[in-house]
Residue, then its C-alpha position, 0 to 999 in steps of 0.5 A: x792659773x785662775x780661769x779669766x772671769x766670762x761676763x755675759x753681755x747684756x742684751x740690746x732691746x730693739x724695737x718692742x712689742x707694737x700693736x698693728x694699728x701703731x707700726x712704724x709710730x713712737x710708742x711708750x710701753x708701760x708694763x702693769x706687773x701684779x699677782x693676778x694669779x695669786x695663791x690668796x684671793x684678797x691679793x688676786x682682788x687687789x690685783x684686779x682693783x689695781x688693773x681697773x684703776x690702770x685701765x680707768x686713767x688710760x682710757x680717759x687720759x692715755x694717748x693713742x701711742x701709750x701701750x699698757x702691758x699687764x703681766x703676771x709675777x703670781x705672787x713669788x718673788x721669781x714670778x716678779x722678776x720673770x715678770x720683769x724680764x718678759x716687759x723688757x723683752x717686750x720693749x717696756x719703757x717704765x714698769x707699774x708695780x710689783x705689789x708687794x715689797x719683795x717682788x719689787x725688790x726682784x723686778x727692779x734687779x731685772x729693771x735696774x741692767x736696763x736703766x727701766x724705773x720701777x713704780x712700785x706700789x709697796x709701803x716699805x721704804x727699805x726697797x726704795x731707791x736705785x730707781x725703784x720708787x715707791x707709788x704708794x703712802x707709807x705710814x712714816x708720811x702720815x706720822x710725819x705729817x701729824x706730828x708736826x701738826x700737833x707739834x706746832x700746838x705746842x705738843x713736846x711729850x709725845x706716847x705710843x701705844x701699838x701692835x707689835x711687828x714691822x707696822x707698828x715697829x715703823x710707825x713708833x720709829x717715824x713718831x720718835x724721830x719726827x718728835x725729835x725734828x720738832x723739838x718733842x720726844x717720846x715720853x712713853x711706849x708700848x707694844x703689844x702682841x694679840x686682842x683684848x688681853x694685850x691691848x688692856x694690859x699695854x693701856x694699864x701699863x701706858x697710864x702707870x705715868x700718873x694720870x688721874x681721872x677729871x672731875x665733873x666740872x673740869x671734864x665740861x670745861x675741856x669740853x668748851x674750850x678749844x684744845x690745848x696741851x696740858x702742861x701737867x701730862x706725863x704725854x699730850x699726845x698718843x699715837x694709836x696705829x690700829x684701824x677697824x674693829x681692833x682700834x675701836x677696841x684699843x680706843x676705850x680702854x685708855x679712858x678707862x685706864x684715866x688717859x682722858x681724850x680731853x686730856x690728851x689728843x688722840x692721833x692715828x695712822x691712814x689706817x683710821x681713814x675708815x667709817x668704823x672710827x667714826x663709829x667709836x665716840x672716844x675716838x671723837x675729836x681724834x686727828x689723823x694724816x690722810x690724802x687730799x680727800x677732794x682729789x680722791x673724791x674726784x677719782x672714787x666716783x669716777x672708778x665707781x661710775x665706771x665699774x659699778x663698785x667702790x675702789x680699793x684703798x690703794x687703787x689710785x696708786x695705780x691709777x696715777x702710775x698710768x697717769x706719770x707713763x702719761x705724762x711721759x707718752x706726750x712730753x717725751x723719754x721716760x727718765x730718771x731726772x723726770x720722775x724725780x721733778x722737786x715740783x712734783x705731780x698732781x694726781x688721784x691723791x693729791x700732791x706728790x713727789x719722788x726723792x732721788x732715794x727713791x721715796x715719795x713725799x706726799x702732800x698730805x691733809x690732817x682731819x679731825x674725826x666727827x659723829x658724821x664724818x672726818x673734817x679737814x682741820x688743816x688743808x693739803x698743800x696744793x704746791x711743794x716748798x722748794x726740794x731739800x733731799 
């Protein structure tokens, strides 16, 4: 005879933790879970940056009932949903984090049985959904929102030229796709794994198509007319997802493989947001997707005035999770369908919102990299169209 099967029944929260001057008033707990104990110190500084970040918008927007709860998931997937367990256990309406995309993956298997929304601040979408959220800028946004752009131009023949590995695999995939939505396609790839070495022999081999260098006279009139897509090029535009010292290494070395940035526009992922592109001339006239830099202006200086020290790139994620537990702490219960609003929210990047598949659309802005800085050659939306997901 086969044993019945014993379902352990699940535990009722009741009450939660509540702070002694707040006894016996409606609060909304809102717990932070990060790895503050992390084996690695740049994940432990992180962690840091993203609780000031928390802390910042609580104080200058929480109210009195909003009680934020940091707890540590150490960096390991158990320590996550541990983590998640113990805000449960401490009555958290909405959890803030985890980091990384595993320990998100874990905390919302805890959260999930409560019906507790996870906001978390990973870029991988594949951990997104059945409320887990992700508070973050996948690079797939970015890829996005560039193609297009270019794309209405009139660019069709689109390349790749990028590091192999899960970033570079999402990003060729998110310009494929996105080259197809707007009538493209990707006429051209290659990956490469190491430095130098590699990146010069994937640039031999990209320009293998049939490129040819300019002469003089045709260079100056690229040079004083506005750009438009070469009807000859085996590709008009390439997508060169590196940022830092590697792609000021990758950069050079297309020109000097004849693929001439008069020719053919550059493009690059959030990771060209850094004063480092600015500082390679090839990469002069080259365009980019990138948060609201009016909105993130606004945030850094109020973080640095705070702190004493500039935020991390990804500090204002945590900032505008503190921001959405907020909005809830005043107009009332923390909700699927609210977090899922088609008109979205405005916050320390700019415009957002959350797919029911648990995804974040952004509204982002396209920039143009100078001598002296990035300029904004297409400005962020300030509202969404109407919600199609």
């Amino acid at each position: 005879m086969t044993e019945p099967e014993v379902i352990e029944p699940e535990i009722i929260r009741e009450g939660g933790l509540i702070p002694h001057h707040l006894e016996g008033r409606e609060v909304t707990r809102a717990a932070l879970l990060l790895p503050f104990s992390h084996p690695n110190a740049a994940a432990r500084n992180e962690a840091a940056n993203l609780l000031q970040a928390a802390e910042l918008a609580l104080f200058e927007h929480g109210p009195e009932t909003l009680v934020l709860m940091p707890k540590d998931t150490g960096g390991t997937n158990e320590g996550a949903r541990q983590a998640a367990q113990a805000a449960i256990d401490d009555g958290a309406d909405i959890i803030l984090g985890p980091l990384f995309g595993a320990a998100a993956t874990a905390a919302g298997d805890v959260a999930r049985r409560y019906d507790v929304p996870v906001l978390a601040f990973s870029t991988d979408t594949s951990i997104a959904g059945n409320g887990v959220y992700l508070l973050s800028l996948p690079p797939e946004q970015e890829v996005a929102r560039i193609t297009a752009y270019v794309a209405r131009l009139g660019v069709e023949r689109f390349a790749f030229i990028g590091p192999g590995g899960a970033y570079g695999s999402a990003v060729r995939d998110a310009l494929a796709e996105t080259a197809e939505l707007n009538g493209g396609y990707l006429a051209a790839e290659e990956t490469y794994v190491g430095g130098v070495e590699a990146m010069t022999s994937a640039a031999r081999r990209l320009s293998q198509l049939g490129f040819t260098s300019l002469e003089a006279e045709d260079a100056m009139m690229f040079n004083s007319s506005e750009w438009v897509p070469s009807a000859d090029a085996p590709f008009q535009a390439v997508m060169l997802p590196e940022g830092g010292t590697r792609l000021r290494t990758l950069g050079p070395l297309l020109p000097y493989h004849e693929i001439d940035p008069l020719i053919v526009r550059f493009l690059g992922t959030g990771l060209w947001n850094d004063e480092e592109t600015r500082r390679e001339p090839v990469l002069h006239g080259g365009w980019f997707a990138g948060p609201d830099a009016e909105a993130h202006s606004a945030f850094s200086a109020q973080y640095q005035s705070a702190f004493g020290n500039e935020p991390s790139r990804i500090a204002s994620h945590a900032y505008d999770a503190v921001l959405l537990a907020v909005f809830f702490a005043n107009e009332g219960e923390v909700s699927r369908e609210a977090l899922e609003d088609p008109e979205g929210f405005y916050g320390a990047d700019g415009l957002f919102r959350f797919r029911a598949d648990g995804r974040i659309e952004r509204g982002l802005a396209v920039y143009e990299v100078r001598r002296d800085g990035f300029r904004v050659i297409d400005p962020a939306p300030r509202s969404f169209d109407p919600a199609v997901f």
